[in-house]
Each structure stands twice: as structure tokens, then as C-alpha cells.
C-alpha positions as CSV (number, residue, x, y, z in Angstrom):
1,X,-13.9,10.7,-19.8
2,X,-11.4,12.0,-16.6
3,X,-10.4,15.3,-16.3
4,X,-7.1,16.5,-16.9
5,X,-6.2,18.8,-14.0
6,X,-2.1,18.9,-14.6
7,X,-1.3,17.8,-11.0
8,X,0.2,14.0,-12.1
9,X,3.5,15.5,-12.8
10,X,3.6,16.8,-9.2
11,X,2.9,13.9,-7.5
12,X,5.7,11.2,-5.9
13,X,6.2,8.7,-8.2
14,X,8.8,6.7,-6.7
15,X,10.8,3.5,-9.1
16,X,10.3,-0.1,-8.4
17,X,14.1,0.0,-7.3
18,X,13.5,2.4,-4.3
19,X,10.4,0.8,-2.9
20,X,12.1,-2.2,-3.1
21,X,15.3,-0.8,-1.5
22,X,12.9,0.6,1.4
23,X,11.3,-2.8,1.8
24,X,14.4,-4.8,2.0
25,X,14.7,-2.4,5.1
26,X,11.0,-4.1,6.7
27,X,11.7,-7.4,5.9
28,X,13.8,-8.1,9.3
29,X,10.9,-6.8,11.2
30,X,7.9,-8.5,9.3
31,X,10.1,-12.0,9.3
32,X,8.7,-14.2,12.3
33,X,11.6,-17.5,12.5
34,X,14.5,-15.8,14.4
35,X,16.8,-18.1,11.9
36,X,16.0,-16.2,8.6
37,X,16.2,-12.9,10.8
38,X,20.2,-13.7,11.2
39,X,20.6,-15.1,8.1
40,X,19.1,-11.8,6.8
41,X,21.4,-10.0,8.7
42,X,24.2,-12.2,7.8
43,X,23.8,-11.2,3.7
44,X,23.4,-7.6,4.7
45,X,26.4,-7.3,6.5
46,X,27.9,-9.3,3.3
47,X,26.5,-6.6,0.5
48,X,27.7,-4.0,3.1
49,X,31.7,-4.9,3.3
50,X,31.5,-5.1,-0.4
């Protein structure tokens, strides 16, 4: 039925890991309440000093 042209191996086939580490990067910016904004930032900071 489809054609087999041997470009699937070529194209980006990025994990569910890093497009969820690139959205964790959004979510600040698509999060309206300023509170879960800080709180956010709060957790991020934590994960970072670990």
C-alpha cells in the first residue's frame, strides 16, 4: 500500500523524555496565575541545587 522510499531513518525522531524536557521549559510562559508561575520557579530552582 505506501511506498517505501528509505528516508524514515533520516528523519528527527526525538524521545518522549526530550520533548518533555523542552516543554517543561514553555510551561512558565503558557501558565497564566502568576502564583503557579513562582511556584514553578520555586521547584526548578529546587531540582537545580540538587
Amino acid at each position: 500500500m505506501g511506498q517505501r522510499t528509505g528516508l524514515s531513518d533520516i528523519y528527527f525522531k526525538p524521545t518522549i523524555a526530550a520533548l518533555f524536557k523542552e516543554y517543561k521549559k514553555a510551561i512558565p510562559f503558557l501558565t497564566i496565575a502568576t502564583g503557579n508561575r513562582k511556584q514553578f520557579e520555586v521547584e526548578e530552582m529546587k531540582e537545580e541545587q540538587e
